[in-house]
C-alpha positions as CSV (number, residue, x, y, z in Angstrom):
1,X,1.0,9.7,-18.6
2,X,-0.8,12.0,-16.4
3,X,-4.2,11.5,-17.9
4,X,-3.9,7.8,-17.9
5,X,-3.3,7.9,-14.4
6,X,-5.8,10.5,-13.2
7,X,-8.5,7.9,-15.6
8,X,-7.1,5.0,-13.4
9,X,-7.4,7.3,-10.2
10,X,-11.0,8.2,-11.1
11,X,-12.2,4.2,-11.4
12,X,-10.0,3.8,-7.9
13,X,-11.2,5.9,-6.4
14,X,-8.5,5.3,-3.4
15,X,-9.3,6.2,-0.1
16,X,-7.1,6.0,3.1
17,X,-8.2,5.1,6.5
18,X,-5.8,5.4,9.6
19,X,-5.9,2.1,12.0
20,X,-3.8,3.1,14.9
21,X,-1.0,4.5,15.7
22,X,1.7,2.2,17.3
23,X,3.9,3.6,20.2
24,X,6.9,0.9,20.8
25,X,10.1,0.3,22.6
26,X,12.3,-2.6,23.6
27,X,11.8,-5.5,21.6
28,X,8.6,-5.7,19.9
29,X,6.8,-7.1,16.9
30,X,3.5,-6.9,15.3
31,X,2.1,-9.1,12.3
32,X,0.2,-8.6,9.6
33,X,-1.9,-11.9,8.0
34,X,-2.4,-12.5,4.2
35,X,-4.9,-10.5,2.9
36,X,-6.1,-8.8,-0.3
37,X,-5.2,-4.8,1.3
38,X,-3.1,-2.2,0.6
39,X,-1.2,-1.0,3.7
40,X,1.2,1.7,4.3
41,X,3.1,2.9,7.1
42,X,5.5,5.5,8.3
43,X,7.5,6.2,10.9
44,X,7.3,9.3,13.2
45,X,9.9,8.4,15.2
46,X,13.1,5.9,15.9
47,X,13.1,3.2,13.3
48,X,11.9,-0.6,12.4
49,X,12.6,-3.8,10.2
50,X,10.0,-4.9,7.8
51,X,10.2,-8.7,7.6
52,X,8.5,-10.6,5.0
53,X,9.3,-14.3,4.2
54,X,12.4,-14.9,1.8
55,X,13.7,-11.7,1.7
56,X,16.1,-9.6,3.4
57,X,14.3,-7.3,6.0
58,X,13.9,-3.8,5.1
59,X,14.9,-0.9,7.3
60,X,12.7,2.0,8.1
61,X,14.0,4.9,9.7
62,X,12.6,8.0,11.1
63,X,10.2,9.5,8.3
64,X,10.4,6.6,6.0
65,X,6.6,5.8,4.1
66,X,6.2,2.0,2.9
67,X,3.2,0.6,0.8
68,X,3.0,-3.1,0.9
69,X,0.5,-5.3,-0.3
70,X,-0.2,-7.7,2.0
71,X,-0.6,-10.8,-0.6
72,X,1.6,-12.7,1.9
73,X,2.2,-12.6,5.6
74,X,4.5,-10.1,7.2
75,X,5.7,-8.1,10.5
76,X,7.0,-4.8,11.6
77,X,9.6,-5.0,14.2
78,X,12.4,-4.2,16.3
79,X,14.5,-7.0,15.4
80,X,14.4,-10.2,13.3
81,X,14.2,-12.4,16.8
82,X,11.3,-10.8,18.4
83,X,8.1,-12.6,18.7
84,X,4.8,-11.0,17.0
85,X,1.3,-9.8,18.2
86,X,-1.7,-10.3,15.5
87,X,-2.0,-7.0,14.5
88,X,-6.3,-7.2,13.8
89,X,-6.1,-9.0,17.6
90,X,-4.4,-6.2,18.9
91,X,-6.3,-3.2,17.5
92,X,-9.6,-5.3,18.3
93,X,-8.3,-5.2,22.1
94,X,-7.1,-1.9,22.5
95,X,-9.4,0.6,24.3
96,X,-6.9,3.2,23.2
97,X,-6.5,4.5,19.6
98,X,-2.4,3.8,20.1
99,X,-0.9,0.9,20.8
100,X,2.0,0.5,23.4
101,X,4.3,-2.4,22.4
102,X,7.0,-3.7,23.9
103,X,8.9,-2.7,27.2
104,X,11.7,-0.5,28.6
105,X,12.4,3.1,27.3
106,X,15.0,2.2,24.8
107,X,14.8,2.3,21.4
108,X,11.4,4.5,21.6
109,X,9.9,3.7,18.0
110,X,5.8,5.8,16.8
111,X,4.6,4.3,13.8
112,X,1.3,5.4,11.8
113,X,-0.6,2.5,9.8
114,X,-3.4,2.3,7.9
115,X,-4.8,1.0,4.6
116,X,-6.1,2.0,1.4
117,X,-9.7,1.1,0.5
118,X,-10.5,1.3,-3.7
119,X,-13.6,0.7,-5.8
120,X,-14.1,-3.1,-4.8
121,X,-14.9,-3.5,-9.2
122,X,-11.5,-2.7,-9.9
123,X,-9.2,-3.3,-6.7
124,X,-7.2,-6.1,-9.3
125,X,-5.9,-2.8,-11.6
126,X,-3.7,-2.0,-7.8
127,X,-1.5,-5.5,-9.2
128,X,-1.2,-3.5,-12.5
129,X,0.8,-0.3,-10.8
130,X,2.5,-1.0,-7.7
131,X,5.2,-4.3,-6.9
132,X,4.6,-5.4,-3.5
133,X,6.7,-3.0,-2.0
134,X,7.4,1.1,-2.3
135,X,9.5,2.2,0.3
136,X,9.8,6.1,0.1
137,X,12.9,7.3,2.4
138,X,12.3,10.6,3.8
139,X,16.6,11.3,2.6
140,X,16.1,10.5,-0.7
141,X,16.1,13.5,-3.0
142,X,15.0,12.3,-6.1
143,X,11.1,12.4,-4.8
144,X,11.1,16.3,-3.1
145,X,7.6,16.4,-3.6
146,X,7.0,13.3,-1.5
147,X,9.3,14.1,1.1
148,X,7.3,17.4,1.8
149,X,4.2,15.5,2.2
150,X,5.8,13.4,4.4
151,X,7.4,16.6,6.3
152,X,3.5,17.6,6.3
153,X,2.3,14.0,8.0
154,X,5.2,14.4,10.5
155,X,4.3,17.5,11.5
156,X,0.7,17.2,11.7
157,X,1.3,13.9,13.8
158,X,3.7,15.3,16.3
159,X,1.2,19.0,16.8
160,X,-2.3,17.5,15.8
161,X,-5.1,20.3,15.2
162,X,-8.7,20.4,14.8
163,X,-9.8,17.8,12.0
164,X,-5.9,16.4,12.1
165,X,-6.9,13.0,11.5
166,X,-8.7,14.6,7.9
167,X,-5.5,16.2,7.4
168,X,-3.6,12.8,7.3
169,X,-5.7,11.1,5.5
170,X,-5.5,13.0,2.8
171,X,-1.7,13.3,2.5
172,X,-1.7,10.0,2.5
173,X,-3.5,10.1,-0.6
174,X,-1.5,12.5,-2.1
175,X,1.5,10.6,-1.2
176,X,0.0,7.2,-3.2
177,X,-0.7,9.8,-6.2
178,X,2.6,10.9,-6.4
179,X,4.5,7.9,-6.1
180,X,2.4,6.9,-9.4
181,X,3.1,10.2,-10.9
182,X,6.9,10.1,-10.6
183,X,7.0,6.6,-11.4
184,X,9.0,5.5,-8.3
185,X,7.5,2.2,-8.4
186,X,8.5,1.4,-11.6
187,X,12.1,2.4,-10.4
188,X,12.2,0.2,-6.8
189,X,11.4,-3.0,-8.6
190,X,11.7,-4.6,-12.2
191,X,7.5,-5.3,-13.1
192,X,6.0,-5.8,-16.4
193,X,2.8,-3.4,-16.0
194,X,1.4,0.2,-16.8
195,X,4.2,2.3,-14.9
196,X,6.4,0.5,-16.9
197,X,4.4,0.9,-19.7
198,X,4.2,4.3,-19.4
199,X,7.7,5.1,-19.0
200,X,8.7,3.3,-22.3
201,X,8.3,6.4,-25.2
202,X,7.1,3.9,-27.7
203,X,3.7,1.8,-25.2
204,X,3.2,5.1,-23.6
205,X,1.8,6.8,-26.6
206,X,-0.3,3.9,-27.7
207,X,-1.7,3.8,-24.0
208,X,-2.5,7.4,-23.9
209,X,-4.3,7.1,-27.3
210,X,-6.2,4.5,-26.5
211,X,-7.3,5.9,-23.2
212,X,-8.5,8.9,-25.2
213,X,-10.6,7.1,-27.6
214,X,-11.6,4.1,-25.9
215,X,-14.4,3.2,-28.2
216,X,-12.4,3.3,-31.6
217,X,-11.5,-0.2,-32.9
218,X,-8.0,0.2,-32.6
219,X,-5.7,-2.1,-34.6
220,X,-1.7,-3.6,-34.1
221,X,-0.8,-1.4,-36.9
222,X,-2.7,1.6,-36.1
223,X,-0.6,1.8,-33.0
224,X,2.3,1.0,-34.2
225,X,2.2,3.9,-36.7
226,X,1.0,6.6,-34.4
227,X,4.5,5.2,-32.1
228,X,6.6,5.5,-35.5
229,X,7.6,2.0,-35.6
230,X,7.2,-1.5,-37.7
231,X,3.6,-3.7,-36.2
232,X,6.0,-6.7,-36.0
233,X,8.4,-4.9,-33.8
234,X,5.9,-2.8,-31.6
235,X,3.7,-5.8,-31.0
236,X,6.6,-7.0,-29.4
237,X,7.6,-4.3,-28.0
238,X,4.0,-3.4,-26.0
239,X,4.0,-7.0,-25.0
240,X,7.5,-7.1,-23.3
241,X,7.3,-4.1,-21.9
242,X,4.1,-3.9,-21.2
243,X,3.0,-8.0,-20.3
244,X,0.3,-8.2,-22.2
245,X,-0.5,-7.0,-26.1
246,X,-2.3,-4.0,-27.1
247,X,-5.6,-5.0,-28.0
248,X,-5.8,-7.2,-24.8
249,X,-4.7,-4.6,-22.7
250,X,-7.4,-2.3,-24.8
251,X,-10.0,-4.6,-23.8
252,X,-8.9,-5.2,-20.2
253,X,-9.3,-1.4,-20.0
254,X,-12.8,-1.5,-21.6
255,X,-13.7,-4.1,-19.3
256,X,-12.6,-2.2,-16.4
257,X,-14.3,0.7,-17.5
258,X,-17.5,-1.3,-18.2
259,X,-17.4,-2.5,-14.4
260,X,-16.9,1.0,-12.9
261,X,-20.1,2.0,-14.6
262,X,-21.8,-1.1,-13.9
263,X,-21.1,-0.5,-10.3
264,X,-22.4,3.1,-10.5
265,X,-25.8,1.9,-11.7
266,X,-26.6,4.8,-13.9
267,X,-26.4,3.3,-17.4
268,X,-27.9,0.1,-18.9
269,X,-25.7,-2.7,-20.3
270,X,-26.7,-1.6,-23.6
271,X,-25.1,2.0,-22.9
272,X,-22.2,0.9,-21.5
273,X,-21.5,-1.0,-24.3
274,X,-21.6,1.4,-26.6
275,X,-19.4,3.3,-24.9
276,X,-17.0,1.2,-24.5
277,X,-16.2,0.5,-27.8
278,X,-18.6,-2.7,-28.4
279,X,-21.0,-2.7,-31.6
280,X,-23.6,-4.6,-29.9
281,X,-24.9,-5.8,-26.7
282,X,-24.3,-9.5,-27.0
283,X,-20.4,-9.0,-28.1
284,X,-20.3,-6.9,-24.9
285,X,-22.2,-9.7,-22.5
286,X,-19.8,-12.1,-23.9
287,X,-16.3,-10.4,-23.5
288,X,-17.5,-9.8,-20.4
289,X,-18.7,-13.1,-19.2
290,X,-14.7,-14.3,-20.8
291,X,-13.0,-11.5,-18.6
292,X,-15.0,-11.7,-15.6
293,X,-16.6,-14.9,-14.9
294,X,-19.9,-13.7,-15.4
295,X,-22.4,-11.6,-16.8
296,X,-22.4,-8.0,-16.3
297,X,-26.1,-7.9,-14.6
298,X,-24.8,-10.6,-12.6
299,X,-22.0,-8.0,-11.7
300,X,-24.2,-5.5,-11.3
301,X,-26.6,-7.0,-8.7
302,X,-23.1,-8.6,-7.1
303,X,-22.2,-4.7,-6.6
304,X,-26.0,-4.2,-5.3
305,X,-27.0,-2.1,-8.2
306,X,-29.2,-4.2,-10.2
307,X,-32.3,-6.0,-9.5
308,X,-32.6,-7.7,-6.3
309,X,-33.5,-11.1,-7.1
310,X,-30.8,-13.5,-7.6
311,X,-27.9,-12.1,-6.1
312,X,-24.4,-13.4,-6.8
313,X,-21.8,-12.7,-4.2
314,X,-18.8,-10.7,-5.0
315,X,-16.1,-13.9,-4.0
316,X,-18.7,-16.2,-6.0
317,X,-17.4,-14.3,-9.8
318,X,-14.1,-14.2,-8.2
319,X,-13.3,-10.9,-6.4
């Protein structure tokens, strides 16, 4: 599992970056619009509800960590009556790096927020490994190794030091890496995907083999031997489990692959082909083309890394 996931981190490439930090009392509410980010928060101090629409709102008390995507609307705040502040308005307006919400000195509540930025050629694998939600609670002891980051980010918050904001950033990080390491995702919330995948005995050992030999042309029964169990019943098996079958996911992961080096720029279509596990350039163009929506050098000078004339935008090949 780990080298599956450290491959998956090293086409990522996830970075965090802090937005502000909110300093709120009273009644108070700030809202977040539809968008295509991965945001996470936690709270230094007091508590907050999480309100999304249809579902319950979720609780977040002192030293909580959420990740959300933000595929649909949603607010943090003190209660489920209290009216919302844009939250890109508000930290557009702010001449201060915190924002002050709300009024009166009760129920004094510091929040930290922020969002992960990934390789813009892959962002669609972040659908593949997290539900919309991962609350982490700061009591929980299954996830000790989490709760010390956490314990770290607290800390550094409340007594911040030279380069502090470096500091948080990259707990954050860590925090993302091992929530995908223990598999904690896969436990808050019932998804067909790789974490599930990867905790089934049977998928995970096909995954890992195919991630360690991309280019061989792997077949159903191949697999299903190397997992000790009938092609019928692992086909069905991988695809339950798993959402897709094997030699799909084998060439969603090629293509993936293919458009992390395409981005780089340092290989021609040709090589990246080949590497991939394609036996010609032409079979590559066209899975491609199939996956994607269009051709790898129109990828390529999409991500500004191949010729200059005749560039296609990244939300015209559907980003």
């Amino acid at each position: 599992m780990a080298d599956v996931l450290l491959d998956i981190m090293q086409i990522l490439r996830p970075r965090a970056v802090l937005f502000a930090g909110v300093e709120a009392s009273g009644e108070w509410a700030l809202g977040f619009r539809e968008r295509n980010d991965l945001l996470f928060s936690w709270v230094e101090q007091g508590q907050c509800l999480v309100i999304r629409p249809d579902h319950q709102p979720l609780l977040l008390r002192q030293g909580d960590f959420l990740l959300i995507r933000a595929s649909t609307p949603f607010r943090l705040a003190s209660s489920t009556s209290a009216i919302a502040i844009d939250s890109e308005t508000a930290v557009t307006s702010s001449k201060s790096r915190r924002l002050r919400l709300g009024f009166g000195d009760d129920r004094q509540t510091t929040l930290h927020a922020g969002k992960f930025i990934v390789s813009t050629a892959n962002h669609d694998l972040l659908e593949e490994l997290l539900p919309q939600t991962v609350g982490v609670s700061a009591s929980d002891p299954s996830v000790g190794r989490i709760r010390a980051l956490l314990a770290m980010n607290e800390a550094e918050a409340r007594s911040p030091g030279p380069a502090s904001e470096f500091v948080i950033v990259r707990l954050v990080e860590l925090i993302l890496v091992e929530i995908l390491r223990s598999g904690f995702a896969s436990i808050t919330a019932e998804k067909k995907g790789l974490l599930a995948g990867l905790a089934d005995r049977y998928t995970e050992r096909a995954i890992v083999a195919m991630h360690r030999d991309v280019a061989r042309n792997w077949t159903v029964a191949e697999l299903a031997k190397l997992c000790g169990v009938s092609r019928a019943g692992f086909a069905t098996r991988f695809r339950r489990v798993f959402g897709v079958g094997p030699i799909e996911y084998l060439l969603r992961w090629r293509i993936a692959l293919a458009k992390d080096e395409l981005q780089n720029g340092t290989k021609t279509v040709a090589q990246i082909a080949f590497s991939v596990g394609f036996g010609s350039s032409s079979a590559f163009s066209s899975a491609f083309t199939r996956t994607v929506g269009c051709s790898p050098t129109q990828f390529a000078r999409a991500c500004g890394t191949g010729p200059t004339q005749g560039i296609v935008k990244l939300t015209e090949v559907g980003l």
